[in-house]
C-alpha positions in Angstrom: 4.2 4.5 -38.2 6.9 6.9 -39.4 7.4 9.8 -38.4 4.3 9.4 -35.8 5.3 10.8 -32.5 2.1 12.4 -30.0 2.7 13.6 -26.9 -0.4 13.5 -24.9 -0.1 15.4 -21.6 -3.9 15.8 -20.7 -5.1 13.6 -18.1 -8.2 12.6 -20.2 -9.0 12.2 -23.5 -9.9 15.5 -26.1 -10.1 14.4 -29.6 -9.7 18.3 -30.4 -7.2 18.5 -28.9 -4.7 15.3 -30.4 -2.4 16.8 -33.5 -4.1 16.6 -36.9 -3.6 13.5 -38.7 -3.6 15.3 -42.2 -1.0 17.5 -40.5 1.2 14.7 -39.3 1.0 13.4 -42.7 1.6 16.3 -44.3 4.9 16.9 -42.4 6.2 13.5 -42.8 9.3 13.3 -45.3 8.3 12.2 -48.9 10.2 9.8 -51.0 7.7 10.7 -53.9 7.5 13.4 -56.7 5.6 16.5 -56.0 1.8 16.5 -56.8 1.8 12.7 -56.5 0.0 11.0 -53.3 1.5 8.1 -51.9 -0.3 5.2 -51.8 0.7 5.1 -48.1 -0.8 8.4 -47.4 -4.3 6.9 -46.6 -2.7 4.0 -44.9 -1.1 6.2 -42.7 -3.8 8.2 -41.6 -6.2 5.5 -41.2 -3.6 4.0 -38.6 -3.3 7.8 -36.8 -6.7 7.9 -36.3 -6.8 4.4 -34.8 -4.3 5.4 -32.5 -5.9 8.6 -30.9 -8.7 5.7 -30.7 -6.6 3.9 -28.7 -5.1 7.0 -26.9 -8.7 8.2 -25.7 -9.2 4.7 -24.7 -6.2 4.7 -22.2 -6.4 7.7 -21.3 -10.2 7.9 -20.1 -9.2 4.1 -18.5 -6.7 6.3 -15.8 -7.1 6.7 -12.2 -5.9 10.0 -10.9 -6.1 11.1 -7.3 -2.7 9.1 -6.3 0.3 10.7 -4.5 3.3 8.2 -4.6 4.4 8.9 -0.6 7.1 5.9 -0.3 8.6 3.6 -3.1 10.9 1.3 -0.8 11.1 -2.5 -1.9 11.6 -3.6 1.5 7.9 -2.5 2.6 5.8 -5.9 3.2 2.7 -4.5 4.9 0.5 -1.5 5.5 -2.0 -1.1 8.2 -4.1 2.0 9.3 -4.7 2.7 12.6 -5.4 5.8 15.2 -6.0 8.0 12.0 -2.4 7.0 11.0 -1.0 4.8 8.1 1.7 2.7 9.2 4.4 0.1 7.1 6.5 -2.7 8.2 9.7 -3.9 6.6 11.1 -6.7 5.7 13.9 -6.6 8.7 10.8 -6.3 10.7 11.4 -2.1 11.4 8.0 -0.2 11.5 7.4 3.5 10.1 4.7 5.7 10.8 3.3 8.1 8.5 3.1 12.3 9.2 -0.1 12.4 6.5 2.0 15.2 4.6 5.2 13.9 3.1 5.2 13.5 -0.9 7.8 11.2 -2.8 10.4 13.8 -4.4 12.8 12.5 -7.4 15.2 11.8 -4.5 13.8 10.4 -1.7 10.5 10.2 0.4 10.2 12.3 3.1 7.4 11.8 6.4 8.1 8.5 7.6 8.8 8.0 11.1 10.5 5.3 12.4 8.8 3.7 15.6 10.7 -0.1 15.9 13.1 -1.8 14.7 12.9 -5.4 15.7 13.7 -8.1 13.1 11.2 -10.6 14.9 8.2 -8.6 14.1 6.6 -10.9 11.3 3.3 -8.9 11.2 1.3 -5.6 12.1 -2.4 -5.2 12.7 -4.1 -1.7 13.2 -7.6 -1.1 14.5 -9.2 2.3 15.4 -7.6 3.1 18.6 -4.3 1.3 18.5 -1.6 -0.4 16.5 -0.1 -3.7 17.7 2.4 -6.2 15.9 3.7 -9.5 16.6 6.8 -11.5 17.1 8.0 -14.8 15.3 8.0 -16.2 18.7 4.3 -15.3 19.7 4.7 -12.2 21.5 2.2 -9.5 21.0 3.0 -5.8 21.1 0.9 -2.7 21.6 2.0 1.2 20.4 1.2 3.9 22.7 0.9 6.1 19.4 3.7 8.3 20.7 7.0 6.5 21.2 9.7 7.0 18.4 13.2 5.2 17.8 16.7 6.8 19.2 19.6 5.4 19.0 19.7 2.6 20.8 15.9 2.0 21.7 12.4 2.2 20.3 9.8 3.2 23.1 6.1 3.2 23.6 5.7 -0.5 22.9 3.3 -2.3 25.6 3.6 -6.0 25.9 0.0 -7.7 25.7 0.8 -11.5 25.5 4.0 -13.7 24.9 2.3 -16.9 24.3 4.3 -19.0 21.6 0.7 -20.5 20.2 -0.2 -17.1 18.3 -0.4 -17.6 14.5 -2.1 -14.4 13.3 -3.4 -11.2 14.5 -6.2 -9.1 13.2 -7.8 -5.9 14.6 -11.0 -4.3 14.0 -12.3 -0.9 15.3 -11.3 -1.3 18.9 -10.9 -4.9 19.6 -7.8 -6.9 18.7 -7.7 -11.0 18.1 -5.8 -13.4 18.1 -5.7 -17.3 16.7 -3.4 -20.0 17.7 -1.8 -23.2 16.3 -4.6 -25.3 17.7 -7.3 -23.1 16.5 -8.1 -21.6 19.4 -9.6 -17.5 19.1 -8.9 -15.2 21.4 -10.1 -11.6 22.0 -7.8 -8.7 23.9 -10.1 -6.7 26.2 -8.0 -3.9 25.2 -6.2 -3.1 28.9 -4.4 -5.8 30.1 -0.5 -5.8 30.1 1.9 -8.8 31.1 3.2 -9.3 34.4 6.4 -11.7 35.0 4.0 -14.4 35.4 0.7 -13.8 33.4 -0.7 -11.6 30.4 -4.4 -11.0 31.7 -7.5 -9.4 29.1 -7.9 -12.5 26.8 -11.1 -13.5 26.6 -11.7 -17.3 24.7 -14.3 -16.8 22.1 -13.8 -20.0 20.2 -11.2 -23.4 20.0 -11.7 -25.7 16.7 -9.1 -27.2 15.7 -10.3 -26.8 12.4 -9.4 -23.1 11.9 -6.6 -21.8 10.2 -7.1 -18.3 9.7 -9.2 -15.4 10.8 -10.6 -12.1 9.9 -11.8 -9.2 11.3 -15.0 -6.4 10.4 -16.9 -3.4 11.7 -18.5 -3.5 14.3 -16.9 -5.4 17.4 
């Protein structure tokens, strides 16, 4: 429509409070003699009311509440965990969040960095703990304090290196495990690996039929 331009800034719809249509009409430029209506004129208003139609339509449709708090194309998973939101990357480095940082026009301030490993394929995050794991099977918990320097990422307990593990989920306090032969294990939540053994795993099923697992309140 020519001449049609609305800039609607409210986050919800006010008829009231949308520019007249009769005004927009009136303003537009006139290719006709004075005195004489266009035959346009209705046509035009007719399709300016149909779009503050429309306009109320999207706008009441809107979700508000959001604060953008990271925009990077390299994140490939988000967990919560210990209160905490957490993100992975695609090179396998893991940021936590400080619950107050808010995306500026320049960049996204509050993320922490905690690892940087590029075998870290996945993260799971329960109520008390976060853990990830390797490509090669290894299973990693985060002492929820450790940060990355320069040339090392603390706080990261090993909790089992056994090549088998396909996924890892975590539910409130308890952590699981599945491997290639279907087999479902469950982390008793203290054991660490020795040079020889990774003790705390608990067998809670093995059918070869499974391929995937899930995990929900309470455990």
């Amino acid at each position: 429509m020519e001449g049609l331009q609305l800039n609607i800034a409210e986050p919800y719809c006010r008829i009231s409070q949308l520019p007249s249509c009769r005004a927009l009409n009136q303003s537009r430029p006139r290719q006709i003699a004075s005195g004489k209506r266009s035959s346009n004129d209705k046509d035009f208003t007719e399709n300016c009311e149909e779009l503050h139609r429309i306009i109320c339509r999207s706008t009441a449709s809107a979700c508000p509440g959001w604060t953008e708090i990271d925009h990077n194309s390299a994140t490939r998973d988000i967990v919560a965990a210990r209160g905490t939101l957490f993100q992975r990357h695609a090179d396998g480095r893991i940021w936590k969040y400080d619950g107050k940082g808010k995306c500026t026009v320049a960049a996204c301030p509050g993320w922490t960095e905690i690892d940087h490993n590029p075998r870290t394929v996945a993260i799971a995050g329960g109520a008390d703990a976060l853990y990830q794991r390797h490509a090669d099977g290894r299973i990693w918990k985060y002492d929820g304090r450790g940060q990355c320097a320069a040339n090392a990422c603390p706080g990261w307990i090993e909790i089992d290196h056994n090549p088998a593990t396909r996924d890892i989920v975590a539910s409130g306090n308890a952590l699981f495990q599945r491997h290639a032969d279907g087999r479902i294990w469950k982390y008793d939540g203290r054991g660490q690996c020795t040079v020889s053994a990774c003790p705390g795993w608990i067998e809670i099923d093995r059918n070869a039929r499974t391929v995937a697992i899930v995990a929900a309140e309470p455990f």
